[in-house]
N, C-alpha and C positions, 0 to 999 in steps of 0.2 A: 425228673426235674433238672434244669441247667444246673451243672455244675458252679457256676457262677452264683447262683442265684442262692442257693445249698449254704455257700463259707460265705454270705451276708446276712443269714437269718440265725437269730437266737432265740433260743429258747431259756427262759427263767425257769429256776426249780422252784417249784410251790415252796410254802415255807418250811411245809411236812417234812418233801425231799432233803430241803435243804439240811435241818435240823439232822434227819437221819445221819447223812452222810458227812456231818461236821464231826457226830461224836462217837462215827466210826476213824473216821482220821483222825482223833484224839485217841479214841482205843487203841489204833493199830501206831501211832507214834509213843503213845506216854505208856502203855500200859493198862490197864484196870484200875489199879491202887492210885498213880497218879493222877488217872484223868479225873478221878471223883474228885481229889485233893485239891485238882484245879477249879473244876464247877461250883466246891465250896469256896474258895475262895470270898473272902469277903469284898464288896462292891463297894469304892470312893463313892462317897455321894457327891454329885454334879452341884454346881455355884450355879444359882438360876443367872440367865445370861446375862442379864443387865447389871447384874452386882458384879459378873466375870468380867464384863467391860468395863465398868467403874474404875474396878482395881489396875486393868491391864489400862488406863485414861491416867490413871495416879502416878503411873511410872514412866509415863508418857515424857520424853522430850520432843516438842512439840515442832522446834525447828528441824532437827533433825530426819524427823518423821516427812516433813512437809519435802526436806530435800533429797531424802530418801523419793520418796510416791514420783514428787512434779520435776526433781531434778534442779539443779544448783542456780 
């Protein structure tokens, strides 16, 4: 196969792979003891997005914003 051809194709790891070798590189960085400590971790629950916008629209200065984006 061209060499060229080779360093433009990718390949994605199934999610299988992925998974494997995520929480080998957890093991092989943090340990045993920590990497559980971190998988337990408890998980932020997420602001469904339209209340996350609301809020982030709340604090909004509006001019600012506008000369921010379209410029003064």
């Amino acid at each position: 196969m061209d060499e060229r051809l080779k360093m433009t194709m990718t390949r994605y790891l199934s999610e299988d792979e992925l998974i494997e070798q995520a929480i080998v590189a957890l093991l092989k960085a943090l340990g045993p003891i920590e990497s559980i400590r971190f998988l337990s971790l408890p998980r932020q629950t997420r602001l469904e997005s339209v209340k996350r916008h609301r809020q982030w629209q709340a604090t909004l200065n509006q001019t600012e914003f506008f000369n921010q984006v379209f410029g003064q």
